[in-house]
N, C-alpha and C positions, 0 to 999 in steps of 0.2 A: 504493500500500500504506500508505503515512504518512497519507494520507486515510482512510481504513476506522482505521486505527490510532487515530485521534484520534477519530473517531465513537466506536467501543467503549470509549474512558476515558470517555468524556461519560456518566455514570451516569444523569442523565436521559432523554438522547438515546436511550440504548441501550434502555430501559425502555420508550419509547415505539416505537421500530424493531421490536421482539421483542413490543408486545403487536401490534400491528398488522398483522407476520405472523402472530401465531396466530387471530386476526380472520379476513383472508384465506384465511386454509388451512380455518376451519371454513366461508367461505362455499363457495369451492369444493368442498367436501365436501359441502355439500347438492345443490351442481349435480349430483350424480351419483346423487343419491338416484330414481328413477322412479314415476311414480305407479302405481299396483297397478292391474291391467286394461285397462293402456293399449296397444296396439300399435306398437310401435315400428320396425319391423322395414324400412319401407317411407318413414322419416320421412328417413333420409340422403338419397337419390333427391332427396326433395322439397327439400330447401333445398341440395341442389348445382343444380336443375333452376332455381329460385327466386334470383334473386338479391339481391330484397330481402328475402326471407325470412333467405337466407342472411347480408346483416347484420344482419338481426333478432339470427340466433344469436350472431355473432360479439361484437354487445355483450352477449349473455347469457349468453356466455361458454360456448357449448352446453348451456346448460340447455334452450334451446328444444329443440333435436335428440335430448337425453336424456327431453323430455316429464316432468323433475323438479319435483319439489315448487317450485323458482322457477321455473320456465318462465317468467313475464313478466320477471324479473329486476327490475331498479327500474326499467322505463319508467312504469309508474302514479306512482314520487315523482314520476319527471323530469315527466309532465305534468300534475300536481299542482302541482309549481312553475312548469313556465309558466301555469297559468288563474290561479295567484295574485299573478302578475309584471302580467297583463294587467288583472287585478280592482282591483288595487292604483292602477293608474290612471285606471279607468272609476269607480270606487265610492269617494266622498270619505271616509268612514268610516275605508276600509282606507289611504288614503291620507294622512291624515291621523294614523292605528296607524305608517305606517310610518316617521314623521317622530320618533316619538315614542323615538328611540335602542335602547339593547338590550332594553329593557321593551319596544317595540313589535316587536322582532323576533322574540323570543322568542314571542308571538302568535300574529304570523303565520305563523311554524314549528308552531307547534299547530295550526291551523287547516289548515296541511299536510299536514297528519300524518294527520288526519281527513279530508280530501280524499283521501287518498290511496286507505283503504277501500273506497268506492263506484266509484270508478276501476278499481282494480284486480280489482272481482268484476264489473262490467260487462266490463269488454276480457278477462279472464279467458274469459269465454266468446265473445266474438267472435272470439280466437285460435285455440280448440278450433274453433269451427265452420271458419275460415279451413282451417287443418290436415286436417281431415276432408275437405272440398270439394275439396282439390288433390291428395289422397290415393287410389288406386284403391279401396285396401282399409281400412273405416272405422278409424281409431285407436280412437276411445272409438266401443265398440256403443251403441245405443242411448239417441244424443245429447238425444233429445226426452221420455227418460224422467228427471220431475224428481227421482226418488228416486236416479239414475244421474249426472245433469251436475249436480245441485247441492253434492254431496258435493267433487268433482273442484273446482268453483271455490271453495269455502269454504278448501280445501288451499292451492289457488293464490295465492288473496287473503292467506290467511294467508305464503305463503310471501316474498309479496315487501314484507309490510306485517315479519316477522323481518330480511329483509335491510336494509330500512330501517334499523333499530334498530342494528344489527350495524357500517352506515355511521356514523349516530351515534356510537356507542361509540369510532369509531376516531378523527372529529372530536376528540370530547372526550378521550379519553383515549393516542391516537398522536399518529401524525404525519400532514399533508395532509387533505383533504378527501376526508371517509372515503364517500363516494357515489361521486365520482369514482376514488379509489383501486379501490372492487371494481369498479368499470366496467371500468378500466383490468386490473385482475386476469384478469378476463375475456378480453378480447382479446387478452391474451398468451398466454391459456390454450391458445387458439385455435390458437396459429400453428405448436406445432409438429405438431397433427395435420393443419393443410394443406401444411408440405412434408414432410410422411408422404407423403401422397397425392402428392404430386408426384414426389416421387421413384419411389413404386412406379409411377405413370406413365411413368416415362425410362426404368424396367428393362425393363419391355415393350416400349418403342419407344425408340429412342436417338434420333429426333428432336423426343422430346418435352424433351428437355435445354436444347432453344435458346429455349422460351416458357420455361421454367423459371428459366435466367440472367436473359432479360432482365426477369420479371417482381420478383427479387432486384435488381439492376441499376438500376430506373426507383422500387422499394420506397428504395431508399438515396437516390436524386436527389432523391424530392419527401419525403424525412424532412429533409433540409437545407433544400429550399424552407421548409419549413412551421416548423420553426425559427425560418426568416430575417425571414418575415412573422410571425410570432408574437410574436416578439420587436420586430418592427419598431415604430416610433410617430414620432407628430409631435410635437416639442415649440416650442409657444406660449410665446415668451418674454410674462415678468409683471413689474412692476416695483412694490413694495409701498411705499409712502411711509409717513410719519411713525410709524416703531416703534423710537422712540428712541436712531436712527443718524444723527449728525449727518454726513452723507452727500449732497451733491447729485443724485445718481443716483440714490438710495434701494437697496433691496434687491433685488437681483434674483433669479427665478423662473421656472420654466417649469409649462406646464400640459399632460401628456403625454395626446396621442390616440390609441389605440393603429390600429394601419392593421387589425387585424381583430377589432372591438368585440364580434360578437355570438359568436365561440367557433363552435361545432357545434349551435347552436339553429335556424341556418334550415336546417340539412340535414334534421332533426327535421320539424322543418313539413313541409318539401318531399315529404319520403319518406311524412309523413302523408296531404297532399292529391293527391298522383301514384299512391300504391297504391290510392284509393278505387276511381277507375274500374276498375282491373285487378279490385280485391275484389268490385263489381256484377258484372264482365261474369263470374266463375267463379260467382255462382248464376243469371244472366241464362239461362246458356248449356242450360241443359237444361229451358227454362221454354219449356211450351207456346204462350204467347203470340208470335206471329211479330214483333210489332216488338222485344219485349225481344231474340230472337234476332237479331236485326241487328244491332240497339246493341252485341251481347255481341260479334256478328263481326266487328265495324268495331274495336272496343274490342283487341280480339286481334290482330286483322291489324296496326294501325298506331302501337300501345299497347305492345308488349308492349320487354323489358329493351335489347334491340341495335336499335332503331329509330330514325333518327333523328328523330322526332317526339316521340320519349322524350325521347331525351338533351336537345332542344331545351329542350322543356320544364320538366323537370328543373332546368336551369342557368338557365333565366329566375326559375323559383320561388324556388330557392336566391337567385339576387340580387335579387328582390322581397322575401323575407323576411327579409335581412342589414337594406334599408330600413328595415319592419316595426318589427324586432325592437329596433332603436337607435334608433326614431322615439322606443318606449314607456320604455326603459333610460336614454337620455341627451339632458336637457332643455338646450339653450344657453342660455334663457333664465334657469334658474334658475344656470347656472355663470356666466352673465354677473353676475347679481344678485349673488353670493357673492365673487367677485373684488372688484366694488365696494365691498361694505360691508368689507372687511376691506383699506380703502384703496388698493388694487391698479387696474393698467390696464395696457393693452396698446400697447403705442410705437406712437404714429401713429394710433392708433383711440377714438375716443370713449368712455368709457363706458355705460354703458346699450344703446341699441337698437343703436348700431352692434356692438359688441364682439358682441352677439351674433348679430348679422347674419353677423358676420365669423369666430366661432367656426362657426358652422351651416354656412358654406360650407365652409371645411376639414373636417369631421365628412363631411358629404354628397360631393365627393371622396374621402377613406378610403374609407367605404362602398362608393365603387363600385367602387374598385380591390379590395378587401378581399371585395365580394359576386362578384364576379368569380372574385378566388381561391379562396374555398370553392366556386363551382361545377366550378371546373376540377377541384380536386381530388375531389367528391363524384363527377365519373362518370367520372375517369379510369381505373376498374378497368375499366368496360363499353365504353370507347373502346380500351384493351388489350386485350380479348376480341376486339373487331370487328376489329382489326389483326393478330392471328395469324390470323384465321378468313379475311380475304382474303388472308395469304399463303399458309394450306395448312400452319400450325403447330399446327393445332392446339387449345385450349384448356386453361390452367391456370390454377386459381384465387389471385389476389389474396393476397399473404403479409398485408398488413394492407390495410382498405379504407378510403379517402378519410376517413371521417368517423371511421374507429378512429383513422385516423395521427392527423389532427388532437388528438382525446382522448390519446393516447400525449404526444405532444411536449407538450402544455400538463399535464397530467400528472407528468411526469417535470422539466419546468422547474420547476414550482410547488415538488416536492419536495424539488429542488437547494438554490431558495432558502431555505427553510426549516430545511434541515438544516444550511444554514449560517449562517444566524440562530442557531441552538440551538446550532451553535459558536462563536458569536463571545459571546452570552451565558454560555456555561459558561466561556470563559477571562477573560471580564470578572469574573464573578463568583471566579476563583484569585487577581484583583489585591488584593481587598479581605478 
């Protein structure tokens, strides 16, 4: 209570907590907005049936299932910002922009911003189609009339190019990172109408109680895991010489790695490149060509969310693109460069090529421990499912899913520290 007490005198603090909810509350308030002539009726079915659909919604915070003005929610920023994380490396230009301190970043967030547009009205409609295909009864009539779908993604593209801005606003003017925060807004939005649903599952059947505990239960075990590695890192001691410490030892330093570098980007990838095949074989499947219809039967039969060829898969991708994603994020070569010129070295290790030899080999261990952990964690809700389903328990949906947790914990850590940064600043600034 003495914590919230002292938040609330921080007259900054407070300013920024209270504009931030009211940010939040109007973006969830468009989640609920429905697009006119849309059918909705038949859309719950599909992403309880769907389980990556269903974390579609869950990061959309059910705008997808409500068929709202955001349906895409901000996945167009999110993958906006990774082609420009990826470009920034491959294209010396942007690479070079991005050296260039807040003047170049500021750029390259424009140039984000602007990616985002054409993203967001292309996948706008790959969704509607997606949606339609797994749908008995069509949502949007008359998908192929351009005076009928182009109206509908103009809305769309508009809506998640407003949520954008909305996150901005909360950047600049709250607290946290305001993309993440309605992310995270989102997925909490989420949970209490899945143990709605759960519950009015237990009152029907009182053995639907025991998936229920333990899915609460195994939801609290890997909220700690993810904590623990979240929180986890390596620290590389450094030792900086000549800065005006007459010191034999010099100064000492460490250089922290963190044991899980890439966040919830390669769950992203992975959930990108694993629903492709599933997304062929539902227009594959009614296509008069006999081999596409195989492709689409094989794709179904040994593809599809409880498989283990899935889940396999699944967790290879996710720890291929943990790889990937920190191949392109974190250079040893240039941390080694940076250590050295600002007279620094690593006890027992050479400067130059070794150090960085020797940086790359710790980074490439995290990694694998770390791509490891986001795979367990990304299909542990579907490995849950398949373990009530061979005991005869039944099925109940995931209170938060692998890649929400992960976004909840770093989320809510981020905002901890920050809020206590903005305490410790507001009592520094009563000294003076």
């Amino acid at each position: 209570m003495n914590y919230l007490l002292q938040i609330w005198n921080s007259k900054d603090l407070r300013k920024k907590i209270l504009f931030t909810i009211l940010i939040v509350i109007i973006a969830r308030s468009l989640a609920q907005i429905t697009i006119p002539g849309a059918n909705t009726a038949s859309l719950e079915l599909i992403f309880q049936q769907n389980q990556l659909l269903g974390m579609f919604s869950m990061l959309t915070g059910g705008s997808a299932e409500n068929f709202s003005i955001i349906l895409m929610g901000l996945s167009p920023y999110i993958n906006a910002s990774i082609i420009m994380q990826l470009l920034t490396v491959i294209v010396p230009s942007l690479e070079s922009l991005s050296k260039e301190g807040e003047a170049g970043r500021k750029k390259i967030n424009s140039i984000t911003r602007w990616l985002t547009v054409p993203i967001a009205f292309v996948q706008s409609y790959g969704m509607i189609a997606l949606l339609n295909s797994q749908s008995p009864v069509p949502i949007v009539e008359q998908i192929t009339n351009p005076t009928v779908i182009i109206p509908i993604m103009i809305t769309v593209t508009a809506g998640s190019v407003l949520l954008m801005w909305l996150g901005e606003l909360i950047t600049e003017n709250g607290i946290g990172n305001g993309v993440s925060l309605l992310i995270f807004a989102g997925i909490i939005a989420s949970v209490p109408t899945v143990i709605g649903q759960s519950l009015a599952l237990a009152q029907q059947s009182p053995d639907r109680i025991i998936p229920l505990v333990v899915a609460i239960l195994v939801t609290l075990a890997l909220t700690i895991v993810v904590i623990l590695i979240t929180e986890g890192q390596r620290q590389i001691p450094i030792v900086y010489a000549g800065r005006g410490i007459k010191s034999a030892k010099g100064v000492q330093s460490a250089l922290p790695i963190k044991v899980n570098q890439a966040g919830m980007i390669p769950i992203i990838f992975a959930v990108s490149v694993i629903s492709f095949p599933t997304l062929l074989a539902s227009f594959f499947a009614n296509s008069t060509n006999g081999t596409l219809q195989a492709v689409a039967s094989f794709i179904n039969t040994y593809m599809h969310q409880t498989s283990v060829l899935y889940l396999l898969l699944y967790f290879l991708l996710v720890i291929g693109f943990t790889f990937f994603y920190v191949s392109i994020t974190f250079n040893p070569e240039q941390v080694a460069e940076n250590i050295q010129k600002r007279g620094g070295y690593i006890p027992g290790i050479r400067p130059g090529k070794e150090t960085s030899e020797y940086i790359e080999k710790i980074s490439f261990r995290l990694n694998l421990w770390g791509g490891i952990f986001i795979g367990l964690i990304a299909i542990s809700p579907m490995v849950l499912s398949l373990i009530f389903i061979g005991l005869n328990l039944g099925t109940v949906p995931t209170i938060i899913g692998g890649a929400g947790l992960i976004i909840v914990v770093g989320v809510v850590l981020e905002l901890l520290r920050q809020v206590n940064a903005q305490m410790v600043m507001h009592d520094y600034s009563k000294l003076y």
